[in-house]
Structure formats: C-alpha cells, structure tokens
N, C-alpha and C positions, 0 to 999 in steps of 0.2 A: 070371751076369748082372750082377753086384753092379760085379764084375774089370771087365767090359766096356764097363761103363759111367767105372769109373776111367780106364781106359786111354784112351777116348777124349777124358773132359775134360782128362785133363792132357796129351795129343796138340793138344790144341785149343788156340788161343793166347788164346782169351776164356774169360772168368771167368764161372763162372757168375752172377754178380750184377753190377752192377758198383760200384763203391767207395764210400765217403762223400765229398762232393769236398772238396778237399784245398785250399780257396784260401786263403790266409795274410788276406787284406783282410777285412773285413763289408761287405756288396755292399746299397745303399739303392735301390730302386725306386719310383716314386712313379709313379703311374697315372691319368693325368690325362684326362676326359670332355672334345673341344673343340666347337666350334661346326659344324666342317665334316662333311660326309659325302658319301659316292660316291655318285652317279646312281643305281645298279642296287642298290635295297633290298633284294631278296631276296637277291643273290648278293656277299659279299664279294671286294673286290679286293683286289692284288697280288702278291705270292710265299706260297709254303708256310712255317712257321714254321720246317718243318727245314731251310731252307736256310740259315738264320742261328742256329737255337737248337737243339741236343742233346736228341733225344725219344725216344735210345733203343731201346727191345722196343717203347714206343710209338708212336712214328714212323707206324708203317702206319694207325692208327687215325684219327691226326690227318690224316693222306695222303687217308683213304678220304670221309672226313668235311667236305675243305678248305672247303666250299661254305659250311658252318654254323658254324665256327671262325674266330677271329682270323687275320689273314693281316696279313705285311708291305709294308708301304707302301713306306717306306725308313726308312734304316736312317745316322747319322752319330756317326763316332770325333771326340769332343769333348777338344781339347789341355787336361789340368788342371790347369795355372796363369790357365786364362781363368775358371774358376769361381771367381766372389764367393759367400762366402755371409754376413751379417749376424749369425749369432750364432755361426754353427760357424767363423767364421774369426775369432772370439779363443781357438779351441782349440786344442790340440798338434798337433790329425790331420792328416794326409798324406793327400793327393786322390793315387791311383795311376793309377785311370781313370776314363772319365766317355766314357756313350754314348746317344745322342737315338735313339729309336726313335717310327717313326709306324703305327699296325694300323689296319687296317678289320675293323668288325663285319656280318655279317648283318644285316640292319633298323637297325644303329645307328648312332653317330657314327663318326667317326675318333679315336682316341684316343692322346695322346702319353706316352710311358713314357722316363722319364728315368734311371738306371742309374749310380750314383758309389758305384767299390772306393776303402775310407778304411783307414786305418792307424791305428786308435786302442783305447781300450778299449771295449767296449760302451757303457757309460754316457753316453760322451763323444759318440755318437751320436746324442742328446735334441736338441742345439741342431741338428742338419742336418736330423732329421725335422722340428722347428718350420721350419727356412728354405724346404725345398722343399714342405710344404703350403703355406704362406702365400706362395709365391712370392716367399720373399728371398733371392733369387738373380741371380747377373747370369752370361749364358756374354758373354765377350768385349766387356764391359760393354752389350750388350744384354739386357731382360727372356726368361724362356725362349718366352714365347708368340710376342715375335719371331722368335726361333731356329727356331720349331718353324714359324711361316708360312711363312718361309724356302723351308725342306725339304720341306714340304707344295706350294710353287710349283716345285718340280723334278718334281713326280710325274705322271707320265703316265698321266692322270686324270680324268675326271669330274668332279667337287666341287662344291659346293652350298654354299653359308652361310646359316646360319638369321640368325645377327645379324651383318649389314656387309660385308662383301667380302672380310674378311681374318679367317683364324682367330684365335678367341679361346677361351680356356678356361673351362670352367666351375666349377663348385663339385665336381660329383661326382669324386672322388677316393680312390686307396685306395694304401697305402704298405708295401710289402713289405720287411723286412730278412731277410737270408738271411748265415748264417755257419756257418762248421765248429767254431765251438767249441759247448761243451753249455752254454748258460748256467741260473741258478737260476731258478726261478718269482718270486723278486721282482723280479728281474733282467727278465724277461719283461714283467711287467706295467709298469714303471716306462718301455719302451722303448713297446709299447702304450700307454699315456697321454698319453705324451712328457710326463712328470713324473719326477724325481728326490725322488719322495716313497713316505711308506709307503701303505699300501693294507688296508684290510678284507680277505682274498679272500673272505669270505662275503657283501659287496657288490659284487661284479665279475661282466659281462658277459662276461667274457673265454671265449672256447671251446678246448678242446682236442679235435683233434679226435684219435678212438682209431688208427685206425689209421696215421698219423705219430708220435704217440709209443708206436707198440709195441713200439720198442727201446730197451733202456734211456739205451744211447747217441745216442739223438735225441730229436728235440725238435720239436715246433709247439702255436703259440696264436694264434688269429684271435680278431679285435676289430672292430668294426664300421670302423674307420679303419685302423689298422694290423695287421697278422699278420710274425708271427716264426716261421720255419723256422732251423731250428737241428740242423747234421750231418746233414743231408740227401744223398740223390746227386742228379750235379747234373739229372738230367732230371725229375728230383720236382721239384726248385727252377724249371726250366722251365713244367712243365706248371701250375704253380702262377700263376705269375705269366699264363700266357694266360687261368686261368680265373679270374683279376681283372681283365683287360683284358676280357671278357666281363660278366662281374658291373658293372664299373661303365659301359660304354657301354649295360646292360641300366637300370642306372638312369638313366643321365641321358635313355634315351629316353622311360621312364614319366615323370619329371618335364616334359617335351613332351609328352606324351600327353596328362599331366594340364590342364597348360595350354590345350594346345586345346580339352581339353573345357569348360573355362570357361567361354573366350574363346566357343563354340557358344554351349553354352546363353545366353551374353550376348546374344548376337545373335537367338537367336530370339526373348528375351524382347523385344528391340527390335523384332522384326516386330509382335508384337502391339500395339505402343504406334504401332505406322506404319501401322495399315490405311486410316485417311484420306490419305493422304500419298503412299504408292505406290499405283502401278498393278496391276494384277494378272497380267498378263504378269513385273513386277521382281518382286516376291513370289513367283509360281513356279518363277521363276530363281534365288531367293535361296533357297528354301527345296530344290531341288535339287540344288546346291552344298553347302546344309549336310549335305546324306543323304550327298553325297560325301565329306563332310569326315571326317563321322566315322566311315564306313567306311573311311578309311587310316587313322584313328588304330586303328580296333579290329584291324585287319589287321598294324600298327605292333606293338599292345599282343599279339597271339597270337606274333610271328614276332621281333619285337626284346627283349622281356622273357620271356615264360611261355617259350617256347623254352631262355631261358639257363640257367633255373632247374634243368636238371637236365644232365647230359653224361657219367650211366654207360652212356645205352644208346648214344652216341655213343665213348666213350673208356671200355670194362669195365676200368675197373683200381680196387682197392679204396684205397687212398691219395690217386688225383687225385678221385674220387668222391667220398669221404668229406669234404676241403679244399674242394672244391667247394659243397658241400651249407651245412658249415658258414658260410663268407663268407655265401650266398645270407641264413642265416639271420639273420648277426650284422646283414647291412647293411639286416634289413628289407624285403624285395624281396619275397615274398609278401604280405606288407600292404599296400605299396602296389600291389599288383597287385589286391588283393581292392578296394582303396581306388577306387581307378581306372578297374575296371571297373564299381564300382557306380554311379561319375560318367557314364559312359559311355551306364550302363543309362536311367539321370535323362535325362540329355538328348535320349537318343532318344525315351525315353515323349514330352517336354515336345515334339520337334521332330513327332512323331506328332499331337499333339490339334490345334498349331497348324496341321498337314496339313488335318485333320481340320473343325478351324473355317474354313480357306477354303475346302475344298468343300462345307462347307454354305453358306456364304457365295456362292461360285458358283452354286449348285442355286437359291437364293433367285433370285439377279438373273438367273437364266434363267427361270423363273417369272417373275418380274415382267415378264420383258422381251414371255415371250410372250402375258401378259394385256392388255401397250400395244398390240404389234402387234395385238391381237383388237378391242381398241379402236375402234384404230385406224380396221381397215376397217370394222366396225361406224359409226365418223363418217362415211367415206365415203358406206357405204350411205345413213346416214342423209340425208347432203348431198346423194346422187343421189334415192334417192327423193322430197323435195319439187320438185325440177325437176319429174321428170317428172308428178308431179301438175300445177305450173303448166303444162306443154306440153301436158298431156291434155284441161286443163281450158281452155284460149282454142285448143285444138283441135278440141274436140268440138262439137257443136250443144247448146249451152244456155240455156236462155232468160234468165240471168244474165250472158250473154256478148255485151255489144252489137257488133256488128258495126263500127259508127261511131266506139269508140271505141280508143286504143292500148292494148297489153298494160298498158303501163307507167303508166295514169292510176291513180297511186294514192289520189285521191278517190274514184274509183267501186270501186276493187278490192283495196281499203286491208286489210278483213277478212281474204282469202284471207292475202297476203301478210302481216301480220302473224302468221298460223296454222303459215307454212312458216318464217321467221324464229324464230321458238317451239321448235319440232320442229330446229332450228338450232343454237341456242343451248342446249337441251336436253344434247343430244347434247356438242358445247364444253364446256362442264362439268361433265358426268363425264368426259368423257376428261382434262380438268386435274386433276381430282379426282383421278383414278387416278394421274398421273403425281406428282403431289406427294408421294401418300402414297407412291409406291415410290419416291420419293428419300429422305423421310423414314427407311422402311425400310432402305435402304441405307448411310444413315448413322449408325441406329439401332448396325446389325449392323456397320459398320467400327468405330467404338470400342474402344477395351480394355478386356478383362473383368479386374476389380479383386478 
C-alpha cells in the first residue's frame, strides 16, 4: 500500500505540499478602509479572488463561500519609478513592483490594498511602512486616494459614498509584510512598530500565532497595525491578506455603526426637547425612520462585523483560521463589537420610552378631545333647550303671557330672559373652562422631562 501510494505521487507531477514561495523582494501590503461601497450589502461584488490571487487546496472553499468573502473589484499594474515615497525614497531600496488592488466586502466598505515588491534589507523597510500608513506617497505624482478613485470610476458598479462623491480613505488600516526570508523576533517586532528601536518583549502586544510558526523554518507575528509572515507558501500569504481585507472593512464598518448610533440617540434626545414645536404626524415620522435607522445599523453590525469575526467554518483550514482569529483579536474587533452593541441596545431603550411618551401623550389628547366634543354638545343642548322653553313658554296659554304684547318686550319679559341667558352663559363657561385646562394639559405634557 505504502509502494502504491509512492508510485503514484511521484507518477504525479504535483507535490504533495506546495513550496515556501521563493520571491527574492519583501512584498508591503497596506490595506486601506475607503469611504465608498457597493449598493447590494448583503452580497459582495465583483470577481473571485482566484482569479487574481493563488488559493491553492483552498480555492474551492473560497469558491463555495464567494458571497461572504472579499471579491475583486479591480485590479491595476502600477509603473515603479512613479512611486514617491517621503522617507523610504532617501533609502537604498529598489521598487520592483507596485499593484493597486480594489475588494468589496459583504456589509462593508470597498477597501483599497496597495502591494510594493522592495529590494532592500528588512530593516530598511521601517520608512515605507511609515509612508504608506500616513499616506506619503505619491503614484504618478498624484495622492493614492486619487489613484484608487480613479480605478474605482472604471468599475462597473453600484457605489455609494458616505462622505462626498468621490472616494476617500479612512483611518482603518492594517499593513501586511510578507518575505521568504526567516527574520529574528527583534527583527519582527522592530517592523511591527515601525521602530528601529529595542523593545521589552514582556511589554509587547505582539501575537504569534501557533500554527504559522509550527515550522521552524517559518514565521508569523500579528500586531494590531502590522503582521509579518515570514517563509510562508504563497497561498497562506494570500489567504492572509483577504482575511485583513475582511478584518479591516469589519472595522471601519463598526466605527459607522457606532456613529450612527450616536448621531440616533442625538436626535431622539432632540425629539424630547421639540414636542412643543413639531407636529405629531413629524414626530411619528421622525420617530419611524429612527426604528428604521437603527435596524440597518444592527443588521450592518450582525452581517458586516460579528460575521467577520470568525471564517473556519467558512475556510477549515488550521493556519488561515488561527491568522485570522489572532488579527480579529489584536485589532480589538470584539470589544468594539460588545461596545457598539451595547450603544445600540441604549438607544433603542431611549428610542422605546420616547415611543412610549407620545402615545401617552396621544391617549391624553384623545381624551381631552373627546371630553370638548362631550362639551360640546352638552353647550348645544344646553343652547337648544332654553329656546325651546321661550317658544313653549309665548306658545302656551299663560296668564304671564299677554297677548298685546311682543315676544321681544324686554320690560315685561326681562326675568324669563334673563333666566335662559344664565342657563347660557353657564354652559359657555365651562366649556372654556374645559378647553383651557386641556391646552394647559397639553402643553403641560409637551415639555421636556429633565
């Protein structure tokens, strides 16, 4: 069985594994949260990632899955004598290649991933992680955010912008260096800091995760900003970087999330401070929109972040899992997820009572309204019935009723009428009465409770 199985792998022209990759450069990634994103939030667009990037035994996972995975947008070969960078260009290194990549997330943004193979020593790779976080960079003496709106106006697309009409980048970012050499753990950490300085390790944040460095000959350390793969094959290096294109459009969408929940609860607390002010039709309007509001954000916060946070039962493989796991935890992404939902929770209570206070507030001015109408006809009545007493009374035979003289002589007939005018005015004044105190009431009950 042993023979049979020989015979056939080395009949076979694949390896059973496949190699460490072998690229002579140190490959920098920077992974950048933008402003824009595709129409259809549940379902990310554009191509598979294996049509551009090496997945392997994996491949079919990511295949099966595309719907909930990074997909590309597009994709642009950047000439590398057009890249400036501000600190790394008073260094020795050699730019070999340089490539713009654009992904769509499931519930998230669109996210731009920048990609420059350098020719240098490790170390010498400090000033180009500081240029491409801080964005000191120029392709073709444009900024990259230009570069990337650019290529973002080629994509046959949907697109949305939360801030302005053209993409812009945000803060959330995370920077991937990937080489085939084995570097030291100082060496590590010093690239992770983007410091050429010494370090505690028994103050460092730094994670390794185990099952990437189970060979002795490899290497990984995740850090909340940067992670280092180190002799890796290349489709570990792949899967890796999707599952920081994930991670960070998972955060930049909680940081919107969080936002909007703010920005809610601001506003409802503004409904309370406006019940004199608006109507009660704009207030049920207003306060329906906020129930809508913030069911996309919690819909957002289940489907664009809590989703990302995990991807073995999406991708079983014990190395892109474990890499996975660790980013989620260095970048913080359950905390603000427990953060976030608790804001979430807050504003719905608060959006609940102020539900709450206007239909009491309604129930009130329905009651009031239908104690005026009761009034009301009660004045009527009262107004009919003295008529009909005068008509009864210069109708009937009574010996108080001269014949000789007119209804209307109010010398002789002063007392009646002044009896039904009484019964009159009676009546007129409690129905004011009523009506004052229920506007009193009414504006009693619009006020803001302090």
């Amino acid at each position: 069985m042993v023979g049979s199985l020989s015979a056939a792998a080395s009949a076979g022209s694949a390896r059973p594994f496949d190699p460490i990759v072998a690229r002579p450069s140190h490959r920098l990634s920077i992974v950048i949260a933008t402003s824009a994103e595709t129409a259809d939030l549940l379902r990310a667009d554009g191509q598979l990632p294996e049509t551009y990037l090496r997945l392997g035994r994996l491949a079919a996972f990511y295949r099966d899955a595309d719907s909930q995975l990074p997909r590309v947008l597009a994709v642009r070969d950047l000439d590398p004598p057009t890249l400036a960078f501000r600190r790394g260009g008073g260094t020795a290194a050699t730019i070999r290649a340089a490539r713009l990549w654009l992904f769509d997330v499931q519930a998230g943004p669109i996210v731009a991933v920048l990609s420059v193979d350098l020719d240098c020593e490790p170390l010498v790779l400090i000033p180009f992680l500081e240029d491409l976080y801080y964005d000191d960079l120029t392709i073709g003496g444009s900024p990259i955010d230009g570069v990337a709106a650019d290529l973002l106006d080629g994509v046959d697309a949907a697109v949305r912008h939360s801030a302005g009409s053209r993409l812009e980048l945000t803060s959330q970012r995370h920077q991937m260096v990937f080489t085939s050499a084995t570097l030291p753990e100082d060496s590590v950490q010093r690239l992770i800091y983007r410091a050429d300085l010494d370090a505690n390790p028994q103050y460092s944040s730094i994670q390794y995760p185990a099952e990437l460095n189970r060979r002795p000959t490899s290497g990984a350390a995740v850090g909340a900003y940067v992670s280092v793969l180190a002799a890796q094959q290349d489709y570990i290096e792949n899967c890796a970087l999707l599952s920081s294109v994930q991670v960070v459009a998972a955060s930049c969408k909680i940081r919107r999330v969080r936002f909007a929940a703010y920005e809610t609860l601001l506003r409802v607390r503004e409904l309370g401070t406006t019940r004199a002010t608006m109507s009660r039709p704009e207030r049920r309007a207003e306060l329906a929109r906020l129930h809508e509001t913030l069911a996309e954000q919690e819909l957002a916060l289940t489907f664009g972040v809590e989703a990302a946070c995990e991807i073995g039962i999406l991708v079983p493989a014990l190395r892109v899992e474990n890499f996975h796991r660790q980013l989620v935890a260095c970048t913080g992404l359950r905390d603000s997820i427990e953060t976030v939902s608790t804001m979430l929770a807050r504003a719905t209570s608060v959006l609940a009572a102020e539900e709450g206070s206007q239909t009491a507030l309604d129930a009130q001015r329905q009651d009031l309204r239908r104690l005026r109408y009761g009034v009301t006809i009660g004045l009527l009545s009262t107004i009919a019935v003295p008529i009909g007493i005068i008509l009864g009374f210069f109708g009937g035979n009574y010996t108080q009723v001269d014949g000789n003289r007119s209804m209307f002589d109010w010398s002789h007939y002063h007392d009646m009428y002044l009896a039904v005018l009484g019964l009159i005015l009676a009546a007129g004044t409690v129905f004011a009465i009523l009506f004052l105190l229920e506007r009193l009431q009414i504006r009693r009950a619009s006020k803001p409770s302090h």
